[in-house]
Structures are given as C-alpha cells and as structure tokens.
C-alpha positions in Angstrom: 52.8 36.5 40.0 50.0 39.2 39.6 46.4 38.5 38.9 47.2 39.7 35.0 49.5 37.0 34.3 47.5 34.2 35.8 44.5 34.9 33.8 43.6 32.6 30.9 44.0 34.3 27.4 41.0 35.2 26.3 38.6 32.3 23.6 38.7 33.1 20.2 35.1 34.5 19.5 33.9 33.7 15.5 31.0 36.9 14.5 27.7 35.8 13.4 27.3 35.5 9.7 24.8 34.7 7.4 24.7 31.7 4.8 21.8 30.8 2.1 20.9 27.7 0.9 17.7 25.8 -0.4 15.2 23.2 1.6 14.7 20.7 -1.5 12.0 18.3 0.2 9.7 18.5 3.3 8.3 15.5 4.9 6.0 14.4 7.9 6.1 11.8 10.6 2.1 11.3 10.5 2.3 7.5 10.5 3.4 4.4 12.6 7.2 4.3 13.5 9.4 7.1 12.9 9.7 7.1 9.2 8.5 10.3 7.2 6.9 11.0 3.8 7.3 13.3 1.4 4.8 16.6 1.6 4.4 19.9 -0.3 5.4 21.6 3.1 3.7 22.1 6.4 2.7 24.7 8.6 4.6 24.3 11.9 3.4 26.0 15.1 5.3 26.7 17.9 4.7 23.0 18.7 6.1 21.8 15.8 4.4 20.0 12.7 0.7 18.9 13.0 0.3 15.1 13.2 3.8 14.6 13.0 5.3 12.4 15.7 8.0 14.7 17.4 4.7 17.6 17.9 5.4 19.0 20.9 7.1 21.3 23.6 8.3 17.9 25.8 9.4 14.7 25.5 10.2 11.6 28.1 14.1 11.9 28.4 15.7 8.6 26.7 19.4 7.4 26.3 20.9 10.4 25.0 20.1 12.5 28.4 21.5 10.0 30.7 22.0 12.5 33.4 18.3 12.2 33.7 16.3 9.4 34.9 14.9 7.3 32.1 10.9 8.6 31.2 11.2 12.1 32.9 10.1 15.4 31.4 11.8 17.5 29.9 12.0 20.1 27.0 11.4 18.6 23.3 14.2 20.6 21.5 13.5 17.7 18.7 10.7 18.7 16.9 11.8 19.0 13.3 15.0 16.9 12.2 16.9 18.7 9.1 19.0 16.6 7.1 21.5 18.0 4.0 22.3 17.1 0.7 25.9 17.0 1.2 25.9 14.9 4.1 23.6 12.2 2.6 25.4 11.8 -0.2 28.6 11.8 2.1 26.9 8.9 4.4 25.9 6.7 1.1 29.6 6.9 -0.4 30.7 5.2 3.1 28.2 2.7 3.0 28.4 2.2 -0.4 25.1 3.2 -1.5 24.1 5.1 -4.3 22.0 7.6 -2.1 19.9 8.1 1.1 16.4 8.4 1.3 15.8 10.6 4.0 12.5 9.6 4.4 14.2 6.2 5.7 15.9 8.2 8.4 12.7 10.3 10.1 14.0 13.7 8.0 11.7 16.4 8.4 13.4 19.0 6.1 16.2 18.2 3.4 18.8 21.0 2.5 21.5 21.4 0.3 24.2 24.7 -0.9 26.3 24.6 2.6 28.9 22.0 3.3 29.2 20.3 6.4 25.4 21.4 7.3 25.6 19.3 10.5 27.7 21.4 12.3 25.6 24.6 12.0 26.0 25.7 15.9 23.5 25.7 18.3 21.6 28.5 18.0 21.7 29.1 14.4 18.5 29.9 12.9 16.9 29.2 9.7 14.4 31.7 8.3 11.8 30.8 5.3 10.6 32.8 2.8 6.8 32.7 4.7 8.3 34.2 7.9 8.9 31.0 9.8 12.1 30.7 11.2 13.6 27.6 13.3 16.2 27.7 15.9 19.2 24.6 15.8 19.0 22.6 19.0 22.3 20.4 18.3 23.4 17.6 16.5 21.1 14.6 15.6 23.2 11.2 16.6 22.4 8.3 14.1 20.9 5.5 15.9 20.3 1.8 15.1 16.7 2.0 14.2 17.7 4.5 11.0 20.4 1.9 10.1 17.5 -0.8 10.7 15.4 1.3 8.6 18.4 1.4 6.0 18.9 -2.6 6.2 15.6 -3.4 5.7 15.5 -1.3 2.8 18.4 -3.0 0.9 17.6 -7.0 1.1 21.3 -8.4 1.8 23.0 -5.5 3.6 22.4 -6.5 7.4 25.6 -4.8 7.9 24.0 -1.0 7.1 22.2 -1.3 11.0 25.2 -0.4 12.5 27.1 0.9 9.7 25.0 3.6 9.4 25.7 4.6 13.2 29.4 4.6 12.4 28.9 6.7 9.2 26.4 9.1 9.9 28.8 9.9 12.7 28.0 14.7 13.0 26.3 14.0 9.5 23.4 13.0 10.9 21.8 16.6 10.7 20.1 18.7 13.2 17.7 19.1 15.6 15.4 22.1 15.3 12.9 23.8 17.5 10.1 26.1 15.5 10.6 29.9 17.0 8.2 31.6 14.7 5.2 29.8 12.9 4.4 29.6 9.5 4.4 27.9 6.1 7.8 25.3 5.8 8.3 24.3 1.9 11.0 24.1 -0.4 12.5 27.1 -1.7 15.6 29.9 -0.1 16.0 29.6 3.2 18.6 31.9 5.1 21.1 30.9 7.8 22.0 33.3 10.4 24.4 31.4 12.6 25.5 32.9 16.1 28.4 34.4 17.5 30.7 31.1 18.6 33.5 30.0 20.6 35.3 27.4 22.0 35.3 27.7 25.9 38.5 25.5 26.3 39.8 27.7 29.3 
C-alpha cells in the first residue's frame, strides 16, 4: 500500500458567508445575581460591558472547564451572552410557556431573522452598525440557576429548574467576546461566519 492510498480523504471545508439579522433588545448584568435588565444599548470595551457582571478579560475556571482545577485563571471568552428569537420561542414551546424572558436567563443581547442562531460557529463575528463587532466563543450550556430563575418566575412550575436544562439543550445562545469597541443597540447587525469543518479524520 503506498502513502497515497493510506491517507485520509480530505474534510469537507464550508466557505465563509455572510447572514444579517437584527439585535431586538440589549440588557445589562449591573445588579445582584446574574439576571439582566433591559437597556437602550451599551458601549462595550474590549473588556466587555461596563458594570455588568461578566466585565472582564478572565474569569476563575468553574465546572464547565473541568480539565482545569476549580478557581484558576483563565481567559473570560464569556463576556456578552446572545440569546435569539427563534430559539426562545423554541425553548418555551417545550416547556410549555408562552415565551422566555431573556432577562430571566442573564441575556446580554437578543436576536432574531437566522434559524438555529446557537450554532453560529466559533469564530463567527457579529458587526453593528456603530463599528463594534463581537467574536462567538461557543455555545452557552443552560444551567440550573436559569431554570431556577425560570421556576421562580412561574409560581407552581418547580419542574422548569431542570427542564429548562434539558430544553435549552444548543439553544441556549452564545458566548461572545467584544473584538472592536463601540456602541451595542438594537438595529442590523451582520454575521460573517468562518470557513468550517468537521475534523473527523
């Protein structure tokens, strides 16, 4: 057997492309807990959003980077949480809720006009009609405290906690990192997502 025919084939590589769609409501961590509140729009820094509570180029790793001790340093890659439209709605129908509020959930930015907004790659960037532009870091994984925050928000529905974990299953949203600074408000926004491919080799 020559080298030839023992090499893999070679991934299927997707071109980078361009989507639009529209941010419909900002909102701020600035208070106790994780929960956000509705704002005009904010202008994020390379650090994120001023006062809110995911600022920041670090963070103590937690349970979702268990290859890491428990507290250590590393990279934020979570400052601004984008939620969408479609998967909201997508989550409540499961749960069977009339709607979301995102606020409930810690959503920085809600979008809407793309389906499946959740599984924008890593890497995909999101530019605003001020010049800002944010860079997707990965997936945001529902956790028990949204649900919590869910439960506690409809008396009688104790089962939402983990429900929501279940359901929100890659329609949680994103993670985003701010690349360039500037004003982040409703309006266009345009999606430039990467070159992709599936190393399965």
């Amino acid at each position: 057997m020559d080298l030839v025919s023992r090499v893999a084939p070679q991934p299927k590589v997707l071109p980078a492309r361009n989507l639009s769609l529209h941010a419909v409501a900002a909102l701020i961590a600035d208070g106790d807990g994780f929960r956000t509140r509705p704002v005009d729009g904010f202008d994020a820094d390379l650090e994120g959003i001023p006062e809110d509570r995911h600022r920041g180029f670090t963070r103590k790793a937690g349970g979702r980077e268990p290859w890491y001790p428990r507290g250590t340093l590393i990279r934020s890659g979570r400052q601004i949480t984008v939620v969408s439209v479609e998967d909201l709605a997508a989550i409540a129908a499961d749960l069977d809720l009339a709607a979301i509020d995102p606020a409930l959930i810690g959503a920085n930015l809600v979008v809407e006009g793309v389906a499946h907004a959740s599984f924008l790659p890593t890497g995909t960037r999101l530019f605003f009609e001020s010049g800002a532009s944010l860079v997707v870091e990965g997936q945001n994984a529902p956790c028990r405290n949204s649900g919590r925050a869910l439960a506690d928000a409809h008396p009688g529905r104790p089962d939402l906690e983990l429900g929501f974990v279940k359901a929100g299953d890659r329609r949680r949203g994103l993670l985003a990192t701010v690349e360039r600074a500037g004003r982040i408000a409703p309006g266009p926004v345009k999606a430039r997502l990467p070159e992709q491919w599936l190393y399965d080799v």
